[in-house]
ZAMARGU-4260 file (C-alpha; in steps of 0.2 Angstrom, whole numbers, plus 5000, padded with zeros to 4 digits):
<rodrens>
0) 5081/5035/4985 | 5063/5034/4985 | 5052/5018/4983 | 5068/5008/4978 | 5075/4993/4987
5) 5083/4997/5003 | 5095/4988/5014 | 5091/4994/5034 | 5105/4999/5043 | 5110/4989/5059
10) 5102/5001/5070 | 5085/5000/5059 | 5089/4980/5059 | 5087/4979/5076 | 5073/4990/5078
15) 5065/4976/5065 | 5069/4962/5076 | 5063/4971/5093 | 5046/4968/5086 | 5049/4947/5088
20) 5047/4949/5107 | 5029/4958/5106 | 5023/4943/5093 | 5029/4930/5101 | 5013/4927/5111
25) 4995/4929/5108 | 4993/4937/5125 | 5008/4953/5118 | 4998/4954/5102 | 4989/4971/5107
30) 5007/4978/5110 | 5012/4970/5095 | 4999/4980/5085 | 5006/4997/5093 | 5023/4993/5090
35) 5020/4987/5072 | 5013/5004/5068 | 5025/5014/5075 | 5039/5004/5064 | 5030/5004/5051
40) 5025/5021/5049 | 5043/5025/5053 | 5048/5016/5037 | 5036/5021/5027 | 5038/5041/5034
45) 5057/5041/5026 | 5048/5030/5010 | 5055/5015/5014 | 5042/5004/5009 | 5050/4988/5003
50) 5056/4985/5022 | 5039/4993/5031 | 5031/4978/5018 | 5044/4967/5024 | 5038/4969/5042
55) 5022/4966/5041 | 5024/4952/5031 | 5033/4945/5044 | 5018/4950/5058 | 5005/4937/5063
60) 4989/4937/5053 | 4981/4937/5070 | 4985/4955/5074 | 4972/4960/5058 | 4960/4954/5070
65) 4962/4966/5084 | 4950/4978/5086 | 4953/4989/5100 | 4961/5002/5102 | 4950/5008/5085
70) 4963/5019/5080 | 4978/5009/5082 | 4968/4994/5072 | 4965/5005/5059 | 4978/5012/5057
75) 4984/4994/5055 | 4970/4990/5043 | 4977/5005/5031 | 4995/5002/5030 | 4988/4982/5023
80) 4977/4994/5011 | 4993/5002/5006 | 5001/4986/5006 | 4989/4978/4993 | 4987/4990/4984
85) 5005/4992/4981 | 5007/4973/4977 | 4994/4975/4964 | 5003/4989/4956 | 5019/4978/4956
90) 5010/4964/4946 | 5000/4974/4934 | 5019/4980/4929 | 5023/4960/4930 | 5009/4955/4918
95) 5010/4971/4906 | 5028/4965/4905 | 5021/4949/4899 | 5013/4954/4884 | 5027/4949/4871
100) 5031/4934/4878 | 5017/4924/4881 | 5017/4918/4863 | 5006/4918/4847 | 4989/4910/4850
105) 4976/4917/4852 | 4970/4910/4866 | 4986/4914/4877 | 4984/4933/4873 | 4965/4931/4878
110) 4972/4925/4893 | 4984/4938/4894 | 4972/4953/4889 | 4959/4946/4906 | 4973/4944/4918
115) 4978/4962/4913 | 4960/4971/4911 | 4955/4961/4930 | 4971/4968/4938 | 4970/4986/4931
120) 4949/4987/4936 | 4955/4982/4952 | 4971/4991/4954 | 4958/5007/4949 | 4946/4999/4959
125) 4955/4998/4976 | 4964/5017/4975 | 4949/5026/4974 | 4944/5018/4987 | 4961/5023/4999
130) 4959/5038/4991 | 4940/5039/4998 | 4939/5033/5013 | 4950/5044/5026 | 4965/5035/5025
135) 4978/5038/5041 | 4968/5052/5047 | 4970/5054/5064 | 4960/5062/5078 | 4974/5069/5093
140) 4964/5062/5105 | 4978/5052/5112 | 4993/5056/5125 | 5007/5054/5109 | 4994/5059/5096
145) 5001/5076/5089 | 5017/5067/5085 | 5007/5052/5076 | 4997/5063/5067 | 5012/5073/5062
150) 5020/5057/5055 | 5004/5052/5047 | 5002/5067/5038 | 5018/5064/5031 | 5015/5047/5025
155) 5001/5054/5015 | 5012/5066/5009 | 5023/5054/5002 | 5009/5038/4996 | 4994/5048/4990
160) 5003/5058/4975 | 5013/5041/4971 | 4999/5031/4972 | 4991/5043/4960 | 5005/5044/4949
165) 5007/5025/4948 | 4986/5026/4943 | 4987/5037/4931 | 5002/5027/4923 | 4994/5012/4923
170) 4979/5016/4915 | 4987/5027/4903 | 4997/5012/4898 | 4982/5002/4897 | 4974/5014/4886
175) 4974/5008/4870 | 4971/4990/4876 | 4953/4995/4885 | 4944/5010/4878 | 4935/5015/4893
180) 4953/5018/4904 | 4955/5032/4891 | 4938/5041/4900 | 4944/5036/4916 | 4962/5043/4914
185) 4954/5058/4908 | 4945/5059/4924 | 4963/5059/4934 | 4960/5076/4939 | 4946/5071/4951
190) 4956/5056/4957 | 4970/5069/4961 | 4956/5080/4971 | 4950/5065/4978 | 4968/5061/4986
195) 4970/5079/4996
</rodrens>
C-alpha cells in the first residue's frame, strides 16, 4: 500500500546496501549522488517513501553539496524538498494530536496554538513552493534521459496530488483554529492548478 510503512524485500535490501560502496569516500561521492537518485526515485516511483527517506537519511550530508552534474544535484536537491516537506506534514499531524493532552493552562495551549499555527504557515509555505518551482522536471538531454524522465514523471504523479491532499487536510483541519486557513483552503483550487 501506498505511503504506508514498508519492509524492502531482500533483493531491494541489497540494492540499499550497494549504495555503502559509492559513500564510503569523499573521492566516490559524485557517483554516490547518481546512484542515490536512481534508488530513490525507484522507491519513491512504486510510493515507497518511508525506505526512499530511509536512504537518504542514511547519505552523507556532503553530497547536498555537489553541484555538477546540474541535473543530477537537483534532482537530489528536490527529493530533500520532498523529504522535508513530508516530515513537516508528519509533525503538524504530531502536534495537532497534541492538542488534548498538553493540559489546562493557558500558557501550555498558547504554546501549543504557536507550535501549531508556525508548522501549518510553513507546511503551506514550503508546498507552494515545490508546487512552484519545476520540481523533477527533466530536460532529456542525457544518454538515459527518456527513461529518467519517464520515472520522474511518475513520481510526480504519485507526490504532487498527495502532497495536495495532505495540504488541503491540514489546513482544513486548521480551520477553525486560524481564521485566515479558511481563505486559503478556499484557495485549494489554485494550489491544485499550480501542482500540474
Amino acid at each position: 500500500m501506498l505511503f504506508q510503512p514498508y519492509q524492502p524485500s531482500n533483493p531491494e535490501s541489497l540494492l540499499l546496501r550497494s549504495i555503502e560502496w559509492t559513500s564510503f569516500l569523499p573521492e566516490t561521492y559524485g557517483n554516490a549522488l547518481e546512484q542515490a537518485n536512481l534508488i530513490i526515485r525507484y522507491f519513491l516511483g512504486a510510493g515507497n517513501i518511508s525506505v526512499a527517506k530511509a536512504l537518504f537519511n542514511t547519505l552523507p550530508e556532503q553530497l547536498a553539496s555537489i553541484d555538477e552534474p546540474e541535473d543530477i544535484a537537483t534532482e537530489y536537491m528536490h527529493y530533500q524538498q520532498l523529504f522535508h516537506v513530508w516530515a513537516l506534514f508528519e509533525r503538524i499531524a504530531d502536534v495537532a494530536g497534541t492538542e488534548f493532552v498538553i493540559g489546562p493552562t493557558k500558557d501550555a495551549k498558547l504554546a501549543w496554538l504557536n507550535e501549531y499555527e508556525a508548522l501549518v504557515d510553513e507546511g503551506f509555505e514550503k508546498t507552494v513552493k515545490l508546487f512552484t518551482t519545476e520540481w523533477l522536471v527533466s530536460d532529456v538531454s542525457r544518454v538515459d534521459g527518456d527513461r529518467r524522465r519517464r520515472e520522474l514523471i511518475r513520481v510526480r504523479q504519485i507526490f504532487i496530488p498527495e502532497l495536495a491532499i495532505r495540504l488541503h487536510s491540514i489546513l482544513y483541519g486548521s480551520r477553525t483554529r486560524f481564521s485566515r486557513c479558511v481563505k486559503i483552503n478556499q484557495s485549494r483550487c489554485v494550489v491544485y492548478n499550480l501542482s500540474l
